[in-house]
Every structure is written in structure tokens, then in C-alpha cells.
N, C-alpha and C positions, 0 to 999 in steps of 0.2 A: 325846507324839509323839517314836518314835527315830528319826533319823535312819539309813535303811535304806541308802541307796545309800553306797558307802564314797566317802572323800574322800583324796587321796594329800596327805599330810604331809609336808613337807621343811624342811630348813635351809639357807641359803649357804653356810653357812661351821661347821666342826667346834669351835668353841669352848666352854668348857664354861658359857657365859649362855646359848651358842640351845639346845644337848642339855637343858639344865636347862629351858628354856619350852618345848621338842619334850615333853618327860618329861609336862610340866605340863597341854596340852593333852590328852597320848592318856589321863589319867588324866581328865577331863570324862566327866561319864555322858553317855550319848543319842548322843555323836558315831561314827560309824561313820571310825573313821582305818584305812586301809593307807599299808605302806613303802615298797611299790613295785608296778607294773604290768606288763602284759603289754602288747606293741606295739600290739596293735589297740584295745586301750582307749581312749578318749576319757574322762580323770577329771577332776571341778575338782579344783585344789589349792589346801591352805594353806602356803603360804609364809614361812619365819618368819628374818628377816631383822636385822642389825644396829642397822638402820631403823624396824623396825617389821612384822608380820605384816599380810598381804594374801593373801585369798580371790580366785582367780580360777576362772571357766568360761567357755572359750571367750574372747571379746573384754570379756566384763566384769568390773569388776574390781570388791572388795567389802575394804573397810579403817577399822577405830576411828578415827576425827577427829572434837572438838568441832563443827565445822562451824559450824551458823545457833549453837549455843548460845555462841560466841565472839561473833557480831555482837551477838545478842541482849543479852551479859550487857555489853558494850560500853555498847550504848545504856542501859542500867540504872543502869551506875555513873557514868553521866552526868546521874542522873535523869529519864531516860524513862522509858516505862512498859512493860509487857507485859501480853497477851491473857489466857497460861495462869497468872500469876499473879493476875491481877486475878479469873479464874474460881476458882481454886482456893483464893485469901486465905493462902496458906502463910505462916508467918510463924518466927521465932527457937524452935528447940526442937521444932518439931513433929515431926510422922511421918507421913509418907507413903510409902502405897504407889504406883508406876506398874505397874500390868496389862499393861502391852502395851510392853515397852522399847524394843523396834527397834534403836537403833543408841544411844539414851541420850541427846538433845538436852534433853528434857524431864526428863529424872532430872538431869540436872547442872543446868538450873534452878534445880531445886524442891530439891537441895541444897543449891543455894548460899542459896538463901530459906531453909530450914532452922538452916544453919550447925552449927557445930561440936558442940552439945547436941543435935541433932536425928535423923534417920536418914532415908533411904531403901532399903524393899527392892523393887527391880526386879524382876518377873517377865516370863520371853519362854519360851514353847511352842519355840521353835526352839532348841535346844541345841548349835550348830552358833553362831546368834547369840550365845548368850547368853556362849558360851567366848569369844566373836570379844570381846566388849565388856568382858566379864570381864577379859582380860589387856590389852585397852586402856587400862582404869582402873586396874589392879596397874604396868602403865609409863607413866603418864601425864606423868610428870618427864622420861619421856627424848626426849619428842614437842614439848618445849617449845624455839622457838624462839629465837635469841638477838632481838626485835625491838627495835628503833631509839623505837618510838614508845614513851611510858610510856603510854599508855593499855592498848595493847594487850599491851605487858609486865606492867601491873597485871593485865589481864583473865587472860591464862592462867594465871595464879599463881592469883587466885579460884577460879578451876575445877580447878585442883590440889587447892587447901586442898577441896571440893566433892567431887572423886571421892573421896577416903575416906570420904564418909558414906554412899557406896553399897554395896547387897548384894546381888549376882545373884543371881537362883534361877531355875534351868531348873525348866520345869513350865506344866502348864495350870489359869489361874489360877482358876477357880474351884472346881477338888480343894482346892489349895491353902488358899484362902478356910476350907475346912470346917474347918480347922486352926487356923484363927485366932480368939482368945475375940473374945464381943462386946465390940466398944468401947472396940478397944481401939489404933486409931489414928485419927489426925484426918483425912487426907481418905485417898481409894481414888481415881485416874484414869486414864481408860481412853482411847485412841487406836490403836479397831483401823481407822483410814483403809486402812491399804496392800492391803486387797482390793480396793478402788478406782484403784489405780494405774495410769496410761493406759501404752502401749507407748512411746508417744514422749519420755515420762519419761526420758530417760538419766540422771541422776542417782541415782535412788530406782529403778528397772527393778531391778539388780542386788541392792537390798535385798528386793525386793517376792519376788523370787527363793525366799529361804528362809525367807521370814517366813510365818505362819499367815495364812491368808485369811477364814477361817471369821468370820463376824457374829457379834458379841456375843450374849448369850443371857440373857434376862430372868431367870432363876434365878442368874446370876453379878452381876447389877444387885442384889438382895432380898441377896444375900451381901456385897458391899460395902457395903449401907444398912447389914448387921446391923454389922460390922464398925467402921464407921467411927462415930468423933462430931461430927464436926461436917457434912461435905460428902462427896459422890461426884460427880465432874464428867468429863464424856463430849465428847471434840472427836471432829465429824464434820463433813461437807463441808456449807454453808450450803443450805440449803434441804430438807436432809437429813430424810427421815419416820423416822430411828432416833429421834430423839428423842419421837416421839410416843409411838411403839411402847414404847420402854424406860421412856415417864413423866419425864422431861429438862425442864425449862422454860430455855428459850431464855435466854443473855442478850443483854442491848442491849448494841450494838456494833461496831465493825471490818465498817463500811459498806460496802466496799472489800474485804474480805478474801475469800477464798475457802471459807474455814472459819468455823465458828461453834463457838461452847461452851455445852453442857447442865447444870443442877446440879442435884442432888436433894439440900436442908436435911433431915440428919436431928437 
């Protein structure tokens, strides 16, 4: 999927770090970038800033931050526990793929479960996404705040050490899949939620934006099974009939939660 409508690309400021990430971006396949518009236009733009790059259209605004995967990985190095780890069992060294990146909450997880011997390669249909997340993880050093608390100064450093195990690839994932020998990484997980995304979402509206909609498809479920050796695990919304359809057995759990998680042992 190429992104057809163009997107007007800019800098703040003439220096040669933002020309060098402007450079970087318009060389991303799939993205449709112009330098400039005509007045009647109405273009989103990307923004690429001192600070950090920011997707805007119109009133919403769309930018790479760990987000829930700081709380998340918070509570972890505390010894608590988590959902998509407990479905997925990633552990030291492994490989996993995430099919569906979105904005990469779940890929800086499952990296940090991975750790340093390990990989993740991320795949996102959105190319537009995938650039956005792409150079969010290439500066993820410069988004790091000074914080006061050692917790949370431990935690962004995890997730630093984390985003280098990652590997974007624009594309749709089950071409992709055909490419890949059997079995030749330990889990495949898939979280195509955001065609489900309510209007009154403000948060995730602006992601749901340019992300793929399209339902998962049983033929890319049979190419993860081939793929993977140990597990392929599918979150979708609790009560959810994808799982029946795709062959998913539910796990027990997250009583309370809004989501539930599918695995298929191969």
C-alpha cells in the first residue's frame, strides 16, 4: 500500500541534523512527500523539528513516544507482570516478528523480553507509519528525558538499549511472510485492533488515521503457523469472534480488560 496522497515535509530550522533527517525521510519507499503547496491546498504535514518529528492533519496531531510501553515496562522492572508477555512467553534471545507495528508499544516490549541476542522485525502496511517509527527508534536517545525518579530514568534507558533490536519493514505482512523459510523464528504477533477504533478515541483517532483497517486474513494466520516454532498470538477486543474464525484459543485472564489474547502452539 503507497501512500498516494502527498504529505508536505518540512524543517524548523536549516541545520545540517534536520536537512540530514528531511534527506532521510523523502528517501522511505511508499511515502508520497512534496516541498511545497499551492494556497488552496489543505496538506497534512511532517514536521521535523529539533525536538522531535510530528505528523499533523488538520487538529490532529500524530508523533513516535514510548507511551503505555514506559508504564508498562515500569511496572515489569518492578516485578509485575504483563498480558502480551504472558501470551506471547518471549524470553532472552528469541525472535520475534510484530505484523501489525502501529506506533511500536508492543515491539519495544517484546524487545526488551528479547534483549540484546534477540531481534525484532516490525512490519506496518502504512509507510508513512512505518518512516514515522522508523526515525523515532534511529533518535530514541534524544527523546530521553532528564527524570528526577530512578525508576523511570532506569526505564527509558531499557527501552533505549530495546529500540536497537528493532527492524522496520514497510510492507504487507503476509507477501512478506512468503519470504520467510519455515521456522524460522519463535513467535509471529499480530494486533490488527485499530479498525475497530471508536471516533471519540482522541488519543489513537490520529493513529487509526493511517493505519491499515483491513481484517486479518486466514491465509496470513497458516503463514505465521508455517513460520514460526513455537507460538503465533493474536490480541483482539474480548469477546471478539476473530478468534474463532482465525482458530485462536482464548487465554484465561485480564478479567477487567478490554482485550483478550489468542495463541495457536505450533
Amino acid at each position: 500500500m503507497v501512500n498516494e496522497i502527498p504529505i508536505l515535509i518540512k524543517t524548523t530550522h536549516s541545520d545540517s541534523e534536520l536537512q540530514k533527517r528531511l534527506h532521510w525521510f523523502r528517501q522511505q519507499p511508499g511515502c508520497n512527500w512534496t516541498l511545497t503547496r499551492s494556497d488552496e491546498e489543505e496538506l497534512s504535514e511532517l514536521t521535523i523539528t529539533r525536538r522531535g518529528v510530528c505528523l499533523t492533519n488538520g487538529t490532529e496531531q500524530l508523533a513516535f513516544h514510548p507511551s503505555m510501553a514506559l508504564i508498562r515496562l515500569i511496572n515489569l522492572l518492578r516485578g509485575g507482570s504483563d498480558r502480551y508477555l504472558e501470551a506471547t512467553q518471549l524470553k532472552a534471545g528469541d525472535t520475534l516478528i510484530d505484523a501489525t507495528l502501529g506506533l511500536g508499544t508492543d515491539a519495544l516490549i517484546g524487545a526488551w523480553a528479547v534483549g540484546a541476542k534477540g531481534s525484532v522485525l516490525a512490519i506496518e502496511q502504512s509507510p508513512i507509519l512505518a518512516a514515522l517509527v522508523q526515525d523515532g527508534l534511529n533518535h530514541f536517545q534524544e527523546i530521553i528525558p532528564n527524570a528526577k525518579n530512578e525508576d523511570k530514568q532506569a526505564t527509558w534507558l531499557a527501552l533505549a538499549q530495546a529500540s536497537r533490536q528493532i527492524k522496520v519493514c514497510w510492507g504487507e505482512h503476509r507477501e512478506l511472510f512468503r519470504h520467510i523459510p519455515s521456522s524460522s523464528v519463535d513467535v509471529v504477533y499480530f494486533d490488527p485492533m485499530f479498525r475497530h477504533t471508536r471516533q471519540q478515541s482522541d488519543s489513537i483517532q490520529p493513529l487509526h488515521r493511517w493505519s491499515d483497517h483491513s481484517p486479518l486474513d486466514h491465509e496470513a494466520v497458516l503463514e505465521a503457523c508455517r513460520i514460526a516454532r513455537q507460538r503465533v498470538v493474536l490480541k483482539e477486543r474480548k469477546n471478539s469472534s476473530e478468534f474463532r474464525r482465525l482458530g485462536f484459543e482464548i487465554l484465561l485472564g485480564g478479567r477487567y480488560s478490554p482485550v483478550d489474547y489468542g495463541i495457536i502452539i505450533v
